[in-house]
C-alpha positions in Angstrom: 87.9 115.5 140.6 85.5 115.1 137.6 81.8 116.0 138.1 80.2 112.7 138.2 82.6 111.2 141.0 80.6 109.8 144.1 77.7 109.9 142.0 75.5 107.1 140.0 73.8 107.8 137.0 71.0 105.5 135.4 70.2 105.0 131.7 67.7 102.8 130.1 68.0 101.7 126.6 71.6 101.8 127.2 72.5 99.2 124.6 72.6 101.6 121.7 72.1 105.4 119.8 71.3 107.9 122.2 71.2 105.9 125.2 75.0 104.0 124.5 76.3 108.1 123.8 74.6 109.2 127.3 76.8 106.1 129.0 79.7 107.5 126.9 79.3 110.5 128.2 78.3 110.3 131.7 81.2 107.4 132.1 83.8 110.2 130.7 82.6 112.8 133.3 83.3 110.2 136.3 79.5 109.0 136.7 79.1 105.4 138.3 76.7 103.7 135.8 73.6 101.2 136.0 73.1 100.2 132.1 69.7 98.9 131.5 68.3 97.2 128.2 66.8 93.7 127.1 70.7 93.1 125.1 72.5 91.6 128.1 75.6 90.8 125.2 75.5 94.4 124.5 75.4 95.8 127.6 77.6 93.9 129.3 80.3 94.8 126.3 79.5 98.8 126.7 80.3 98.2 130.9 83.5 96.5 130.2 84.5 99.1 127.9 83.5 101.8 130.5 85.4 100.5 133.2 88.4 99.7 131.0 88.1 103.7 129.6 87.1 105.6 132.6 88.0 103.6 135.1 84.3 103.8 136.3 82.0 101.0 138.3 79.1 100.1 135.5 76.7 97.4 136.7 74.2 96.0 133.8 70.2 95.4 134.4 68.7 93.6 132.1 65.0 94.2 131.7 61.9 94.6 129.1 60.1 98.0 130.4 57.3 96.6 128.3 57.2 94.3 131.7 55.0 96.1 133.8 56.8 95.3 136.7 60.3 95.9 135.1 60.4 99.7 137.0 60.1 98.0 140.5 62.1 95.2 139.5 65.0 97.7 138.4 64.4 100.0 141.4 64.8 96.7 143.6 68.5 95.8 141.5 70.0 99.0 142.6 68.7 98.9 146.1 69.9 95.5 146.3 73.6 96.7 145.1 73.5 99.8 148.0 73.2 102.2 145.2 71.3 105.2 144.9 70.8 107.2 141.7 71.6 111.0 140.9 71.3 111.1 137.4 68.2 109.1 135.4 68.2 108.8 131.8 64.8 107.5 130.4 65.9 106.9 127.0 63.8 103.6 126.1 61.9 104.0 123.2 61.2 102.9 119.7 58.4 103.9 117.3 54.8 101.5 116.2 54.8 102.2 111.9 51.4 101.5 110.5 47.9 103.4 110.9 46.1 102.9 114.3 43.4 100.5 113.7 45.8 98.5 111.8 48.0 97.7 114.3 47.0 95.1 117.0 45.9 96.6 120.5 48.5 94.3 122.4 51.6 96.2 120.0 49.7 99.8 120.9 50.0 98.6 124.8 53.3 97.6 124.7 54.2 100.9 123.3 52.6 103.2 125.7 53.5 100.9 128.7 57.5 101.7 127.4 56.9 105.5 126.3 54.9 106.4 129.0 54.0 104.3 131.5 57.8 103.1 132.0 59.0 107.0 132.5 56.6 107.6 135.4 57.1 104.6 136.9 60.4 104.5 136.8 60.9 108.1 138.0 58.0 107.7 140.6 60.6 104.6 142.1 64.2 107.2 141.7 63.5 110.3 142.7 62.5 110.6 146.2 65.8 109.6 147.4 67.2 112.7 144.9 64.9 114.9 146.7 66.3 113.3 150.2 70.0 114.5 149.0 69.0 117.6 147.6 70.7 117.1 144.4 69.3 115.2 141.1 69.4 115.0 137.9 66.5 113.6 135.5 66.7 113.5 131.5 63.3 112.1 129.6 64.5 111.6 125.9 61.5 113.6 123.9 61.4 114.3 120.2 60.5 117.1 118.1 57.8 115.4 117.2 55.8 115.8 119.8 55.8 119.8 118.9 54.9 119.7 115.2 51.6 118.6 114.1 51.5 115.2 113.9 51.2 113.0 110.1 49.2 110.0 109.2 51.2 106.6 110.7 53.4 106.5 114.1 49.9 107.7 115.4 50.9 107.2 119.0 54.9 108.7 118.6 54.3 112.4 118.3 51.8 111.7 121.3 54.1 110.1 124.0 56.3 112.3 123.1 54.1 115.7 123.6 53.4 113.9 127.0 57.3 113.0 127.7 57.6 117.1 127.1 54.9 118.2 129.7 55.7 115.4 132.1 59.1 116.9 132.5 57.9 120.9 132.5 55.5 119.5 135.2 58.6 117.9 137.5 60.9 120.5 136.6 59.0 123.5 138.0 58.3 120.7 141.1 61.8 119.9 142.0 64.0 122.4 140.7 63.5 124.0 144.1 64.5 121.2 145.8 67.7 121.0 143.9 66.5 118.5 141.1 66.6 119.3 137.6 64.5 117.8 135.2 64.4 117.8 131.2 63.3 117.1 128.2 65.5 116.3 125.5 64.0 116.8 121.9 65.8 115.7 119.2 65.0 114.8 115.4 66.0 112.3 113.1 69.4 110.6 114.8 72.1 108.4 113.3 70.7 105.4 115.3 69.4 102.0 115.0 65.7 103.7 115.6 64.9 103.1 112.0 66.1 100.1 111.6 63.6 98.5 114.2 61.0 99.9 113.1 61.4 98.6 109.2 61.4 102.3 108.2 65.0 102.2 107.0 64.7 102.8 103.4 62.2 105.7 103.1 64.3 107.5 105.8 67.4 106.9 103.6 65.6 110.2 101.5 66.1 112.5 104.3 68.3 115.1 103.2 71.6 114.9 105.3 71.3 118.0 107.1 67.5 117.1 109.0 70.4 114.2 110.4 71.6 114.6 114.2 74.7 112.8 115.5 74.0 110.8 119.2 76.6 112.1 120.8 76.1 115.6 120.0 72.1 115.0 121.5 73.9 113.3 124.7 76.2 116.3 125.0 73.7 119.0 124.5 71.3 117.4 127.2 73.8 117.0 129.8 74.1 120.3 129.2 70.8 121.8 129.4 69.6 119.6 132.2 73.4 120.5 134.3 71.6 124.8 133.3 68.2 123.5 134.7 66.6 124.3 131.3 63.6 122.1 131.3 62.8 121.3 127.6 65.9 121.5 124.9 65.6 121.2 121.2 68.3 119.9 119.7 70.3 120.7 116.4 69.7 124.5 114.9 68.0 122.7 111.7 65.2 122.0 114.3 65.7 124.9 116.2 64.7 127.1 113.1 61.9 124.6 111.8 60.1 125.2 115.3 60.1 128.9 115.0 59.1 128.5 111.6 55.8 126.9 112.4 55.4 129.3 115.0 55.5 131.9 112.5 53.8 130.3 109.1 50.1 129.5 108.6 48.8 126.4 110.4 46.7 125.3 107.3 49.9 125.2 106.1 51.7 123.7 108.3 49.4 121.1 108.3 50.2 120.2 104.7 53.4 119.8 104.7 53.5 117.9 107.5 50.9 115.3 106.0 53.6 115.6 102.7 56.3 114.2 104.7 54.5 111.7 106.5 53.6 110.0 103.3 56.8 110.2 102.1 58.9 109.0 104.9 56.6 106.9 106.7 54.2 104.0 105.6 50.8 103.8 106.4 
């Protein structure tokens, strides 16, 4: 038997980067799948592929978690298909470029609605019936942004992220009693279509090859830490050893450096 059989895993922004490698994954281990994303063409591509590779049931929800109602309607789908869910990814994300004023309010509301609001929300609707079973897994995609001091532009990013990480300390130390484990993944810059979206693609293009983390080696990492009940994991040793450095070097200078980068790989 494979670890994932009788069991029903759930990731949103399934479509692509991190999210698709998590599917890839979690289908490969034997996990039933519920692929959620606003791409119906793409998703419904990645479940035939699933099914025709793992031999695995993958049902596709479409839905725009900058809906407010998108959690409950997506809670609702799965109810509606006698499913319950063992294993959440809350992968959805993108990042807002610009500086905050200059960015309309309605753009700074959809983003904390799908950062922040969406992850609750979402969670709030899946886990009781975890706790009910006594086994459950939960995976909130983070960023190592949200544990370096944070540079001019993306002014919200590094912030929804710092709350992603203490959200999931918070539920962790809650339910890994009661035989839930919960995690925050923390990755940096990933070969992804992140970049793309968010009209950043050629400043990012300077980024020396080795800052550069491949999605399937986050996904596998993740699975990983959240299967050892580890409740935040920083992935890639490149990261790794720039978090200890900033532990270790003056904050002043810190500081600098980190409003050097963001100058140079972000616009304002």
């Amino acid at each position: 038997m494979r670890e994932g059989d009788g069991k029903t895993a759930l990731v949103t922004g399934a479509s692509s980067g991190i999210g698709k490698a998590f599917a890839e994954l979690l289908a490969a281990k034997g996990y039933g799948l519920v692929l959620t994303a606003r791409r119906r063409d793409r998703l419904d591509e990645l479940a035939r592929q699933l099914t025709a590779q793992h031999g695995v049931a993958a049902q596709v929800i479409v839905a725009d978690l900058a809906e407010p109602d998108a959690s409950a309607r997506i809670a609702d789908a799965v109810r509606a298909q006698g499913l319950h869910i063992d294993f959440l990814i809350n992968n959805a994300g993108y990042g807002q470029p610009g500086s905050y004023v200059n960015v309309p309010w309605a753009d700074h509301q959809r983003f904390i609605q799908i950062m922040m609001t969406a992850v609750c929300d979402l969670t709030y609707r899946l886990l009781p019936s975890m706790l009910e079973r006594g086994w459950g897994r939960v995976i909130n995609i983070a960023s190592v942004a949200g544990m370096v001091p944070a540079p001019a532009g993306h002014t919200l990013y590094g912030a929804s992220k710092a709350f992603v990480i203490r959200f999931s300390e918070a539920l962790a130390a809650e339910n890994a009693p009661k035989g839930v484990n919960v995690t925050a993944v923390c990755p940096g810059f990933t070969y992804s279509e992140f970049h793309d979206v968010t009209g950043t693609r050629q400043q990012m293009n300077s980024v020396p090859a080795m800052m550069w983390l491949n999605a399937n080696d986050v996904a596998r990492e993740g699975y990983n830490a959240v299967m050892r009940g580890e409740s935040v994991v920083v992935n890639g040793r490149i990261y790794r050893l720039l978090l200890w450095l900033i532990g270790v070097v003056p904050k002043a200078l810190v500081k600098g450096i980190s409003q050097a980068a963001g100058r140079r790989y972000r616009h304002v």
